[in-house]
C-alpha positions as CSV (number, residue, x, y, z in Angstrom):
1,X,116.7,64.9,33.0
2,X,115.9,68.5,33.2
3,X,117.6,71.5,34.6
4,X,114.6,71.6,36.9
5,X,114.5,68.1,37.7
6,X,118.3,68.0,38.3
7,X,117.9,71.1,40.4
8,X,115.1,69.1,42.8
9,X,117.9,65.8,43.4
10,X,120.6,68.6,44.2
11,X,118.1,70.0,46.8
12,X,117.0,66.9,48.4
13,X,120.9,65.8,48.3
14,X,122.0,68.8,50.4
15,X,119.0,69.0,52.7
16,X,119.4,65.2,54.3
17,X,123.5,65.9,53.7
18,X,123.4,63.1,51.1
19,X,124.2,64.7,48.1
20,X,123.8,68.3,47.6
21,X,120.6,68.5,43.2
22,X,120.2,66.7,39.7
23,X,119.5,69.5,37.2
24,X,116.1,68.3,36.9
25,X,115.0,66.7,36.0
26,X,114.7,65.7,36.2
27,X,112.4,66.7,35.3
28,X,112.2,64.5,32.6
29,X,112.9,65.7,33.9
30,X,115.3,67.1,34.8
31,X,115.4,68.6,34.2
32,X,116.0,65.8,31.9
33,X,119.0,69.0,31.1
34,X,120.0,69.0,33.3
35,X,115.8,66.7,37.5
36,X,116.3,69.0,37.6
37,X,116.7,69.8,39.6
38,X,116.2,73.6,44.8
39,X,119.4,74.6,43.2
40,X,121.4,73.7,46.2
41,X,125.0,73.7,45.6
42,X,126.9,70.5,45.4
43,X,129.8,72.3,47.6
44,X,127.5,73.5,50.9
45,X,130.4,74.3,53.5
46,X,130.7,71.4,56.4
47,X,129.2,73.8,58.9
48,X,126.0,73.9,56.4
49,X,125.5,70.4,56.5
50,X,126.1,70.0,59.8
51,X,123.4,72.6,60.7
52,X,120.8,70.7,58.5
53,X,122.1,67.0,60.4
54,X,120.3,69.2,63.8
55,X,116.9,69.2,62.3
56,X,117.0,66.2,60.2
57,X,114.6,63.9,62.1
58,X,112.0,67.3,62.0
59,X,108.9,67.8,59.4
60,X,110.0,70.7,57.0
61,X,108.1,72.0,54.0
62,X,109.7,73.5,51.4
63,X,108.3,75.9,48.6
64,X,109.3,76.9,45.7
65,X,108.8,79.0,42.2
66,X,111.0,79.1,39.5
67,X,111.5,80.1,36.3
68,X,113.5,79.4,32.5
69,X,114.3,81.1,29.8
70,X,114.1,77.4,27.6
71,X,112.4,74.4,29.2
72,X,115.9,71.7,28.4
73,X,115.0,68.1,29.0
74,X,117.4,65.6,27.7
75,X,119.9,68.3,25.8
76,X,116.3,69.4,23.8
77,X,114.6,72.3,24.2
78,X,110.7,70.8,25.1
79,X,109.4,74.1,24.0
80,X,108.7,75.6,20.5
81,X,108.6,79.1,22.0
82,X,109.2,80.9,25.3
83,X,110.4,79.4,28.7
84,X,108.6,77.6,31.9
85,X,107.4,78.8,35.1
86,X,107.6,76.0,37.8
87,X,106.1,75.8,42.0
88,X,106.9,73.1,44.2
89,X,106.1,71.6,47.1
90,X,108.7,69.6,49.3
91,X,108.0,67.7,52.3
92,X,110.8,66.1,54.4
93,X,111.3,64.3,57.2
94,X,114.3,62.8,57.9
95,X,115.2,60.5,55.1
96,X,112.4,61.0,53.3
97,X,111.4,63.5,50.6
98,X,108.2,63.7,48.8
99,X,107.1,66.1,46.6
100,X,105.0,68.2,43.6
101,X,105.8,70.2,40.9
102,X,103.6,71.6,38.7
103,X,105.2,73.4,35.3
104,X,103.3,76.0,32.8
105,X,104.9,76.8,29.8
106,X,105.2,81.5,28.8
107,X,103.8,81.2,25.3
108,X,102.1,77.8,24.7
109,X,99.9,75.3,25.2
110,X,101.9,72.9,28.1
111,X,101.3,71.7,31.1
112,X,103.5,69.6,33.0
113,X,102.8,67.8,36.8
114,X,105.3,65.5,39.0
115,X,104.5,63.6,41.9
116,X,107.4,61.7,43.3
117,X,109.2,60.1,46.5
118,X,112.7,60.1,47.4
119,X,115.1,58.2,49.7
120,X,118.7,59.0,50.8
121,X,120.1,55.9,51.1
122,X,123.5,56.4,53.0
123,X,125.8,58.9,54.0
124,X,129.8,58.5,54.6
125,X,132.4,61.1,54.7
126,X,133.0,60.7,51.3
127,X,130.1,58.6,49.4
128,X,126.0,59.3,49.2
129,X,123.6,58.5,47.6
130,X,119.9,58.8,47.0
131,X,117.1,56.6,45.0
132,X,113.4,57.5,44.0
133,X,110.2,57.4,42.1
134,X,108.2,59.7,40.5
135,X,105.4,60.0,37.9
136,X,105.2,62.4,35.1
137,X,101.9,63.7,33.4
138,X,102.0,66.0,30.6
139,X,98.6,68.3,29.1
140,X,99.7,69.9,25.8
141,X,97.9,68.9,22.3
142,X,98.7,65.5,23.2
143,X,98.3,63.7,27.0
144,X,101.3,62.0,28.3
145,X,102.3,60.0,31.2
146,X,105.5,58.2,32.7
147,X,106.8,56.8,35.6
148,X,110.7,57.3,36.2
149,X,112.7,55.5,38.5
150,X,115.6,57.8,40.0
151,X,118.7,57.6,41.3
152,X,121.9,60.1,42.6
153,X,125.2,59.1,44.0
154,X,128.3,61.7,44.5
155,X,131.8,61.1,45.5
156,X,133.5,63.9,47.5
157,X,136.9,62.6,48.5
158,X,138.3,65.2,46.8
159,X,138.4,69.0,48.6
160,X,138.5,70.9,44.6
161,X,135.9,68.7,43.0
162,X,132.7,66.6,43.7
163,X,131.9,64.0,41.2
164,X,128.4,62.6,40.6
165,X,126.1,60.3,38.6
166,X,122.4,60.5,38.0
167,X,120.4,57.5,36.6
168,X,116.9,57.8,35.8
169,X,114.9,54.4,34.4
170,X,111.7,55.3,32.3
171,X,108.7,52.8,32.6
172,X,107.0,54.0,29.6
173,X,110.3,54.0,27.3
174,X,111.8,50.9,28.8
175,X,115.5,53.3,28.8
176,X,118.2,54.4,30.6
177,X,119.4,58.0,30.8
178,X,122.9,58.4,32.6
179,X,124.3,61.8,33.6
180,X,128.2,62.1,34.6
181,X,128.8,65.5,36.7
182,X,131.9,67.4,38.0
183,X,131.2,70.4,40.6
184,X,133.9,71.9,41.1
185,X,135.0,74.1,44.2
186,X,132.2,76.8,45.3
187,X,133.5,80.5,45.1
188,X,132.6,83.5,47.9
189,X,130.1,85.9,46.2
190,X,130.0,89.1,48.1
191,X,131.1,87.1,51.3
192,X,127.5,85.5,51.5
193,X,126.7,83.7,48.7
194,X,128.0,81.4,46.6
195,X,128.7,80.4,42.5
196,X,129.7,77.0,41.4
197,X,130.9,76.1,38.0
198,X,130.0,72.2,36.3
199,X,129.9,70.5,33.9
200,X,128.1,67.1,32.9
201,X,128.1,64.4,30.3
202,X,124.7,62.4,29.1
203,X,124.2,59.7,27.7
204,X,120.8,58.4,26.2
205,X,119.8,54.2,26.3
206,X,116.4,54.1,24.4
207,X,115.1,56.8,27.0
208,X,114.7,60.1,24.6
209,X,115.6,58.3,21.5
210,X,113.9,55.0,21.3
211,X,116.5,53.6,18.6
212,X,119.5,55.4,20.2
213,X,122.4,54.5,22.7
214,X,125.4,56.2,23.4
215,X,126.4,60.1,24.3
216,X,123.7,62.3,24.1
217,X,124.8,65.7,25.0
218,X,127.7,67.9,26.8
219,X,126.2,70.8,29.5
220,X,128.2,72.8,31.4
221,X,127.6,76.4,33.3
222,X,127.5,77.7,37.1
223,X,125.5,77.7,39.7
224,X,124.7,80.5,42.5
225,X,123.2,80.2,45.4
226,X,122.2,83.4,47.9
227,X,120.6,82.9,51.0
228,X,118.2,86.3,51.6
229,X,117.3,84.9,55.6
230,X,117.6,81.8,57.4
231,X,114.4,80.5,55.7
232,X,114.3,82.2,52.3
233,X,117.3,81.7,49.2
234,X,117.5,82.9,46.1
235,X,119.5,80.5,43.4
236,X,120.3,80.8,39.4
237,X,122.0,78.9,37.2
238,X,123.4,79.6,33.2
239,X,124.0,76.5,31.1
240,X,125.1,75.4,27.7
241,X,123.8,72.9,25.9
242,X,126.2,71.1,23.1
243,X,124.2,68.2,21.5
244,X,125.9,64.8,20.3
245,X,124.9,61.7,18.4
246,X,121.2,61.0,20.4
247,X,119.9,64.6,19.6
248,X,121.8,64.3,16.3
249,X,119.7,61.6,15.2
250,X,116.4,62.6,16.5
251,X,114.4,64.4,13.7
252,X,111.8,65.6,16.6
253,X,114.4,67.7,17.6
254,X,116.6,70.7,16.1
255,X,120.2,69.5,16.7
256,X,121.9,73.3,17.9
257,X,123.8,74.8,20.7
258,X,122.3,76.5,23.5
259,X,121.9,78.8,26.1
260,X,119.5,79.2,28.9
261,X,118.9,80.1,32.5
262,X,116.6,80.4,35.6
263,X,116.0,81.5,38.8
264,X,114.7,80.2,41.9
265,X,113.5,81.1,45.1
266,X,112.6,78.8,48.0
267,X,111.4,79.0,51.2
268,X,111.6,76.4,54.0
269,X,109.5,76.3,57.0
């Protein structure tokens, strides 16, 4: 899953209360590197969540643009030069999220378009979860397509740490790609905003790797979060990216360390 795509789940997550973006990736997601995913934090304050529970029955649109330094899906960078410049479209009501991304790639010939629906599930003091679809097109020197099936739960019994696991199901691949997550406890920035440290662990089931299964990669980084109004906020995020057996073994695929980052704003009507 992609930063990107991971960065939309944590979004959708936070707004219903359910579980506050995986990133990417996503896309591929995911961010795909982390869906993903919107870069809500995982630790939004309880008066946060209970000002989102007021509106939550309402219509609300929310817009976005974004950008990376690498475009990371699955631990690999997707790109043989530059970064990726992303704008979204969210529409919730309620439960129910649906939404469109469309990425351009800085220095190359790529193209990439999601169209997907999410649900959140349930919601309990200390469990939440959220399940989805969405489809995946890509227009570089060569077409491709995919439909993902999606899925986010969290655990947040503990006050320090929130633990999480993203599951995305790829109809074109027939695999599996699992993401274990710890948030840990969100830090005052400048009395308004806040940073986050995680850190994740994949693992890959024929989803990148077709002949692969088992751990894929380690990611860790932090996560900020700055709201400039009631409707506007500013987020960012730098990761690492240590690769393990499944982007060992892929020859499509330069096995390295590394680092990356993005920004996001996003406006909510």
């Amino acid at each position: 899953m992609s930063y990107q795509a991971v960065k939309r789940t944590e979004s959708i997550k936070a707004k219903s209360v359910l579980l506050s973006k995986v990133l990417i990736i996503l896309v591929c997601v995911s961010s795909s590197g982390g869906l993903q995913a919107s870069t809500e934090i995982l630790n939004n304050t309880r008066e946060e969540k209970e000002s989102l529970l007021v509106g939550e029955n309402h219509l609300s649109v929310q817009v976005e643009f974004s950008g990376e330094t690498q475009y990371i899906a699955e631990g690999r960078d997707q790109l043989d030069d530059g970064g990726i410049i992303w704008g979204e479209m969210v529409i919730e009501y309620a439960s129910l999220h649906l939404y469109s991304s469309l990425g351009q790639a800085s220095r190359q010939n790529y193209r990439e378009w999601q169209l997907g629906i999410a649900y959140a599930v349930f919601e309990t003091e200390t469990f939440e979860g959220i399940i989805g679809l969405q489809f995946v097109e890509i227009y570089a020197d060569e077409r491709e397509s995919d439909g993902e099936f999606v899925s986010a739960w969290a655990y947040r019994g503990i006050d320090w740490v929130t633990a999480s696991i993203e599951h995305t199901y790829s109809l074109q691949s027939n695999g599996h790609f699992i993401e274990l997550s710890l948030h840990g406890k969100s830090v005052d920035f400048s009395g308004k905003g806040l940073v986050t440290p995680y850190v994740s662990q994949a693992f890959d089931f024929q989803f990148a790797n077709e002949t692969y299964n088992g751990a894929n990669h380690v990611q860790f980084g932090i996560e900020a979060r700055y709201p400039l109004s009631q409707e506007l906020s500013l987020f960012g995020h730098m990761s690492h990216v240590i690769p393990q057996g499944g982007i060992k073994r892929d020859v499509s695929f330069e096995a390295k360390q590394q680092t990356f980052a993005g920004v996001n704003i996003s406006l909510q009507f």
